[in-house]
C-alpha positions in Angstrom: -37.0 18.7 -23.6 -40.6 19.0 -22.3 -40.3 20.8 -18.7 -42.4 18.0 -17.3 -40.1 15.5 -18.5 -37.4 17.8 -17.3 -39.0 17.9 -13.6 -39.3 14.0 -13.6 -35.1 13.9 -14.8 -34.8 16.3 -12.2 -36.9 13.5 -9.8 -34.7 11.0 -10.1 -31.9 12.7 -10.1 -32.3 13.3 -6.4 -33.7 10.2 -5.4 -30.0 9.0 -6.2 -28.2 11.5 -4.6 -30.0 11.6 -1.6 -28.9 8.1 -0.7 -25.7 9.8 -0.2 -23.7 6.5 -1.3 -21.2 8.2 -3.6 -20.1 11.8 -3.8 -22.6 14.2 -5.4 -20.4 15.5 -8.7 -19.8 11.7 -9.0 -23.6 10.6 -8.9 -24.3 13.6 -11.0 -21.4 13.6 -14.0 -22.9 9.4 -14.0 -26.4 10.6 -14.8 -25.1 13.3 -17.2 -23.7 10.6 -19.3 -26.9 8.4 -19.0 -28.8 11.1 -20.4 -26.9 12.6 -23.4 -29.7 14.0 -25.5 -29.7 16.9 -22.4 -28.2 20.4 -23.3 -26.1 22.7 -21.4 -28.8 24.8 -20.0 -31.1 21.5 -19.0 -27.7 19.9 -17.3 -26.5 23.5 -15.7 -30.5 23.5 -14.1 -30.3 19.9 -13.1 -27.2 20.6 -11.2 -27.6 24.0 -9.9 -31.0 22.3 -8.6 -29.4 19.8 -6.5 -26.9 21.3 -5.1 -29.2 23.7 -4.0 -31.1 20.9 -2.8 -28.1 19.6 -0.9 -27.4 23.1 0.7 -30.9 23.6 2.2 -31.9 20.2 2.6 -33.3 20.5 6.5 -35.0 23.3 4.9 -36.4 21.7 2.0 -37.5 18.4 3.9 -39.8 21.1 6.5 -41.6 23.1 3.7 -41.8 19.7 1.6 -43.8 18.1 4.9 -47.1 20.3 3.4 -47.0 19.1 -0.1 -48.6 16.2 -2.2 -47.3 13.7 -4.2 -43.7 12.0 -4.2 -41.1 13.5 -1.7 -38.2 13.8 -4.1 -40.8 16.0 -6.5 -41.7 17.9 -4.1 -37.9 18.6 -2.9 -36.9 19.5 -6.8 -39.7 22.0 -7.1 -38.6 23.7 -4.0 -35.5 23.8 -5.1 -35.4 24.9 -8.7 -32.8 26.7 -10.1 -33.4 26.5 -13.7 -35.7 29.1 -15.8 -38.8 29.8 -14.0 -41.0 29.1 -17.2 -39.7 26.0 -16.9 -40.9 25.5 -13.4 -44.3 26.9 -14.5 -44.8 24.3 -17.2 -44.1 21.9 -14.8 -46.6 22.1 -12.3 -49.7 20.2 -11.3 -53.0 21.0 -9.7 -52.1 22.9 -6.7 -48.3 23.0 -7.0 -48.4 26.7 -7.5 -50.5 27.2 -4.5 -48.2 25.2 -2.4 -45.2 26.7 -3.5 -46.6 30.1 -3.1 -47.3 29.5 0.7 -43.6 27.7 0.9 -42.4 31.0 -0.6 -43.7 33.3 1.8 -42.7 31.9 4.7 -40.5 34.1 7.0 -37.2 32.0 7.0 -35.8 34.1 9.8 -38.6 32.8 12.0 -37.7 29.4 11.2 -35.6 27.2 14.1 -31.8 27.9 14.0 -31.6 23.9 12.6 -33.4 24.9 9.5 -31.8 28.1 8.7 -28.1 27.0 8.9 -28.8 23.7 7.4 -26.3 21.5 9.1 -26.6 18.4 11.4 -26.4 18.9 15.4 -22.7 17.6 15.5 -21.1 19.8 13.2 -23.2 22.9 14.4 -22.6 21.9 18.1 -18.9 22.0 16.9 -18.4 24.6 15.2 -20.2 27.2 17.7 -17.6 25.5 20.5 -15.0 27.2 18.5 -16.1 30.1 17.0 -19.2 31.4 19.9 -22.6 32.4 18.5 -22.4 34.7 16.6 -19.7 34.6 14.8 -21.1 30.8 13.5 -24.3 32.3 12.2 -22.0 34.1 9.6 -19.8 31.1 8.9 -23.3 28.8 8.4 -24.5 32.1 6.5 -21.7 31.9 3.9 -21.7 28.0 3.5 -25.3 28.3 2.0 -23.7 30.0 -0.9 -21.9 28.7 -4.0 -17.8 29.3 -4.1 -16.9 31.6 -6.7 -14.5 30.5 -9.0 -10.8 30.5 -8.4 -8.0 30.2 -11.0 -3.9 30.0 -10.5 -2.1 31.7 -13.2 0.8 29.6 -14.5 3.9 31.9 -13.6 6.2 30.0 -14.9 4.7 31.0 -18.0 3.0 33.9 -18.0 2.5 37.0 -15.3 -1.0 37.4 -13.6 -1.2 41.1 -15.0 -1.5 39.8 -18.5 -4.1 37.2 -17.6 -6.6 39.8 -15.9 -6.0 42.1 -18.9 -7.0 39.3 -21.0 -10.0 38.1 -18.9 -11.3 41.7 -18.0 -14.3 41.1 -19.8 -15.4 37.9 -17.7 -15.1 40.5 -15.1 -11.9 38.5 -13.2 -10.2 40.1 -10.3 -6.9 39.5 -8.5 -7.5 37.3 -5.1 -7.2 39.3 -2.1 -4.3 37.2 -0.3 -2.6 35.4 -3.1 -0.3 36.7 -5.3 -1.4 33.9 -8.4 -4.9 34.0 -7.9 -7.9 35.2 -10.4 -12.0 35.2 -9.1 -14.5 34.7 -11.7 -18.2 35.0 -10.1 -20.2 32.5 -11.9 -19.0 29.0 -13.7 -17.8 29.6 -16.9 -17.0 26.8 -19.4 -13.1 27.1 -19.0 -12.2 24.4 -20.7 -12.3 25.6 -24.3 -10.3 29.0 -23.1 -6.8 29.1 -25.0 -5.3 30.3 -21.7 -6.7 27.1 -20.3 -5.1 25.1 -23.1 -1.4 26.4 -23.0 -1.5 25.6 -19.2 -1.8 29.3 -18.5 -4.3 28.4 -15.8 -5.5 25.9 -13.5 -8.6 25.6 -11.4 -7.2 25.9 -7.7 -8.8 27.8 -5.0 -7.2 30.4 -3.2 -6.8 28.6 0.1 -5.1 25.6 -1.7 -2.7 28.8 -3.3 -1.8 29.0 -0.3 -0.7 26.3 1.3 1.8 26.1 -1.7 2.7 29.7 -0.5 3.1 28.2 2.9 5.3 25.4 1.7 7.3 28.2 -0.6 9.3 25.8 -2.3 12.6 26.9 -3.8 14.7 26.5 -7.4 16.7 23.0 -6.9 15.1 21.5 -4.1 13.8 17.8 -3.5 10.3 18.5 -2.2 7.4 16.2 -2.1 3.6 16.3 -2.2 2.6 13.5 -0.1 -0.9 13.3 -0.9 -0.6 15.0 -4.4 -4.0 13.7 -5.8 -5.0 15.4 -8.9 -2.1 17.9 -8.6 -3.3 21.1 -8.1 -0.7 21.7 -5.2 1.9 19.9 -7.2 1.6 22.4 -10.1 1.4 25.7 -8.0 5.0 23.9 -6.6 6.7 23.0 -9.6 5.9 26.4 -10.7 7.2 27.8 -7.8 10.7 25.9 -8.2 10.8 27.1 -11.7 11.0 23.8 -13.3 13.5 23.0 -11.3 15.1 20.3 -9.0 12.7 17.0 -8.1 9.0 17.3 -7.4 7.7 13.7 -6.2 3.6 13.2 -6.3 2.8 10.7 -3.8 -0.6 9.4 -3.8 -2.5 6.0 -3.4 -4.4 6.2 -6.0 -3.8 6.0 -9.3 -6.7 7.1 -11.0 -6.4 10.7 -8.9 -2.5 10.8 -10.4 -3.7 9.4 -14.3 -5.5 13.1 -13.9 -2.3 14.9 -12.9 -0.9 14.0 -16.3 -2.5 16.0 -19.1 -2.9 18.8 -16.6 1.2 18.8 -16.0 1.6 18.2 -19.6 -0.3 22.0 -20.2 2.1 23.0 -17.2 5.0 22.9 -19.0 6.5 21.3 -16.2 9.4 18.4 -16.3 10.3 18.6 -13.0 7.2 16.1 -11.9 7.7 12.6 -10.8 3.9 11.2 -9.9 4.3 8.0 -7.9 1.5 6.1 -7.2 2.0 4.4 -3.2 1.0 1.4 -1.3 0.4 3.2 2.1 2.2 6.1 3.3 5.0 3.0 4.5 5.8 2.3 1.1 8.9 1.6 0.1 9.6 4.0 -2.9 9.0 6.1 -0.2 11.6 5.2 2.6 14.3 5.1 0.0 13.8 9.3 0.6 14.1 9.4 4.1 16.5 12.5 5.3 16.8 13.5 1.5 14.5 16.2 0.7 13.9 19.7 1.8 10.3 20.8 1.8 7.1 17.6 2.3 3.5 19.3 2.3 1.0 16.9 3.7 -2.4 17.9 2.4 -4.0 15.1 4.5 -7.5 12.9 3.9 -9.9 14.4 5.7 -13.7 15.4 6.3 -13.7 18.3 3.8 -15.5 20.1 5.8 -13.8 23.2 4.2 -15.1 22.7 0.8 -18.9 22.7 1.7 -20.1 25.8 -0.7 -18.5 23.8 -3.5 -19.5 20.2 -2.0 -22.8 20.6 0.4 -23.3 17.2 0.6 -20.3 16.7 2.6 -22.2 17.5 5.3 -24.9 14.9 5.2 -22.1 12.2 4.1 -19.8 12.8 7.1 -20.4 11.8 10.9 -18.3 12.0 14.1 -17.8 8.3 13.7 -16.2 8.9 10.0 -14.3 12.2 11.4 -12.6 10.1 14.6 -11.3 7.5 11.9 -9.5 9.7 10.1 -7.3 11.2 12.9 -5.4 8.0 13.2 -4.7 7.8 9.4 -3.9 11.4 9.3 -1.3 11.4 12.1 0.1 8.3 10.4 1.2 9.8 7.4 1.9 12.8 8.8 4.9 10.8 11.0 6.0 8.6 7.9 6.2 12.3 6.2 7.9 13.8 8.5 10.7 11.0 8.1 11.7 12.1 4.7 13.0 15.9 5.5 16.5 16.3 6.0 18.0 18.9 8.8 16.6 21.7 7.9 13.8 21.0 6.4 10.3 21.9 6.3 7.2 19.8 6.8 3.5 21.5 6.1 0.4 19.6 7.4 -2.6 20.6 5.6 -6.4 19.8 5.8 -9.3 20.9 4.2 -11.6 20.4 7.5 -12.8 23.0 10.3 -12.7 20.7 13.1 -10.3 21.0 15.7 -9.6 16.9 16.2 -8.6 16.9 12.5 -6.0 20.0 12.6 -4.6 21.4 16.1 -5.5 17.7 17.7 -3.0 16.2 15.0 -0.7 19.1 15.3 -0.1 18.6 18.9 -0.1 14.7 18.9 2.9 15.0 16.2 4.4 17.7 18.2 4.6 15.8 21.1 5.8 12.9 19.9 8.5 14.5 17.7 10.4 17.2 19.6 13.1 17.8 16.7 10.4 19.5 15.0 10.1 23.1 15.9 6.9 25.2 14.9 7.1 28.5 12.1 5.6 31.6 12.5 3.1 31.7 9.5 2.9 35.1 9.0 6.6 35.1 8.9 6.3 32.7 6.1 4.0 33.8 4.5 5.0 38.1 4.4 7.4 38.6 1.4 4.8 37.0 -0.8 1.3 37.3 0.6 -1.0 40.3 1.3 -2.5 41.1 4.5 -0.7 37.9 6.0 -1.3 38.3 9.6 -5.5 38.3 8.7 -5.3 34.3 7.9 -3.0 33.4 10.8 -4.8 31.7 14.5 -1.9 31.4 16.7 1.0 29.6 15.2 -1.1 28.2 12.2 -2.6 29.1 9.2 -6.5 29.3 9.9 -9.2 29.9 7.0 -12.4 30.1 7.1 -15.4 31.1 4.1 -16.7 33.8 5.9 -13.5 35.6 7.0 -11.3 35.0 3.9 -14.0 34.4 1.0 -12.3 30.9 0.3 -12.5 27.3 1.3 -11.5 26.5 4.8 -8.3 25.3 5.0 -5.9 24.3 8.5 -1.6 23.7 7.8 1.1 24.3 10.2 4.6 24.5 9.1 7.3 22.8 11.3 11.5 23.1 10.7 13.2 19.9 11.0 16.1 21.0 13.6 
């Protein structure tokens, strides 16, 4: 394709996005299949380009200010990710110019706003809990892209085989859990036999972990409350080698209608996905005081996921975050219905803001006495390196810039 036609794709590509009305992959797989005739390297350019876009977008909108011509052009030239000769046969009268001076602009001169990239409420919040400093690395490390993370199907195959077989994609082991491969870069892993025989899943380490926390055992009734596509499911059923009864519990069914090719690579027959009214449903009182081990991976703000989704950031609010406490602690206390004696209950998020995780935490705790707190690290020892490293006080606290992986909150409680 012509670049100029290209840049104009590229045009209206983030005029849609920036509305912010759906999800970016969603906006952008849609335009993908509206524009077919594009090839791998045109699509990987158009993508990389907004979410680049989507990461610096205080950034962008400043330098753009000096420009000519339509906003959104101006945003995807300053943004470009694609081939720089594509970018050059792009360019209009004076473009170069322009993007010359944008380029040579000192960005460490530039406001605090427009170097970390994130609205006042989340910045305000996040230097409350973690002081100066140590937020300018967290912001730091959310301007980049996540690597990629892999979970190696144990119950199939041993994650000494799978580096040996991947060395030349340059894979290494995770550094904290103990089924976990890093690729830098986004290979096409669809087509890779391991892939295929269920050998390997997409999951990022954090997410490992929270199965880890859960550490579900051969013959037990266990549930994923909020199983959506499965990717905590699998690392579970895995776990319980096959074994006893795994319920997925989701409302939605189209997130569980995914689940089922990628359990059918798994191997795994130990899987029952259930798709739920509410988290009152009955299929799921007929469970109460039966099963051993519930993980709660709750809705939230995804806060933690913003290398891999930056417009997260610009889609959430405090308005959206305070509306999701109430559903969160509402299906954590309908969850925490099904353990029996003895059991354990994990409450999960993928968010960095206090109201969503220790605010929930204590709420339930207070209101639910026969439920006594774990030690993570105690939990987590036998199979986990360097343990103590991703543990806050009594809960399992990750964030990108300490642990290299999405930020992820859970607490583990024993039902007495």
């Amino acid at each position: 394709m012509h670049p100029k036609a290209l840049m104009t794709l590229c045009t209206g590509l983030l005029q849609r996005v920036l509305t912010f009305d759906h999800p970016a992959d969603r906006v952008v797989s849609a335009f993908f299949q509206e524009n077919r005739a594009l090839g791998s390297r045109e699509r990987g350019a158009l993508a990389e380009t907004t979410y680049a876009l989507l990461r610096q977008r205080l950034l962008f909108q400043n330098l753009a200010q000096s420009g000519k011509g339509p906003m959104e052009r101006r945003l995807a030239l300053l943004a470009w990710r694609g081939e720089p000769r594509t970018l050059e046969a792009a360019l209009e009268d004076g473009e170069r110019e322009w993007l010359a001076r944008c380029a040579s602009v000192d960005r460490s001169s530039l406001p605090a706003k427009l170097r970390h990239n994130l609205p006042d409420w989340l910045a305000d919040g996040l230097k409350s809990q973690l002081g100066e400093a140590e937020f300018e690395d967290l912001a730091a490390s959310l301007l980049e892209p996540a690597p990629l993370d892999l979970r190696v199907n144990t119950l199939t195959t041993k994650r000494e085989s799978v580096l040996a077989e991947l060395a030349e994609f340059g894979a290494v082991p995770t550094p904290f859990s103990p089924w976990g491969l890093r690729l830098q870069g986004k290979p096409n892993i669809n087509h890779w036999p391991l892939f295929k025989n269920g050998s390997l899943e997409v999951q990022d380490e954090g997410s490992q972990l929270l199965a880890l926390l859960l550490d579900a055992k051969r013959g037990e009734m266990v549930a994923d409350f909020c199983a959506g596509a499965g990717g905590k499911t699998l690392a579970l059923g895995a776990a319980m080698r096959n074994t006893g009864r795994l319920y997925a519990f989701d409302i939605s069914g189209h997130r569980l209608d995914a689940l089922r090719p990628r359990l059918a690579r798994s191997g795994l027959s130990n899987v029952y996905p259930i798709q739920i009214a509410h988290e009152r449903d009955e299929r799921v009182k007929r469970l109460r005081g039966k099963l051993d081990r519930v993980l709660v991976d709750a809705p939230c703000s995804g806060l933690g996921t913003l290398r891999r989704n930056p417009d997260m950031k610009w889609r959430q609010s405090p308005q959206t975050v305070a509306a999701l406490v109430p559903q969160q602690q509402a299906i954590l206390a309908s969850a925490a219905k099904l353990l029996k004696p003895g059991g354990r209950l994990v409450y999960a998020t993928c968010s960095l803001l206090t109201a969503e995780n220790e605010g929930v935490a204590a709420t339930f705790e207070a209101a639910n006495p026969d439920f006594e707190r774990l030690n993570p690290v105690e939990l987590l020892q036998a199979n986990v390196s360097r343990a103590a490293e991703l543990v806050t006080g009594q809960a399992l606290r990750l964030w990108p810039h300490r642990h290299a992986c999405d930020g992820f909150f859970a607490v583990a409680w024993q039902k007495r």
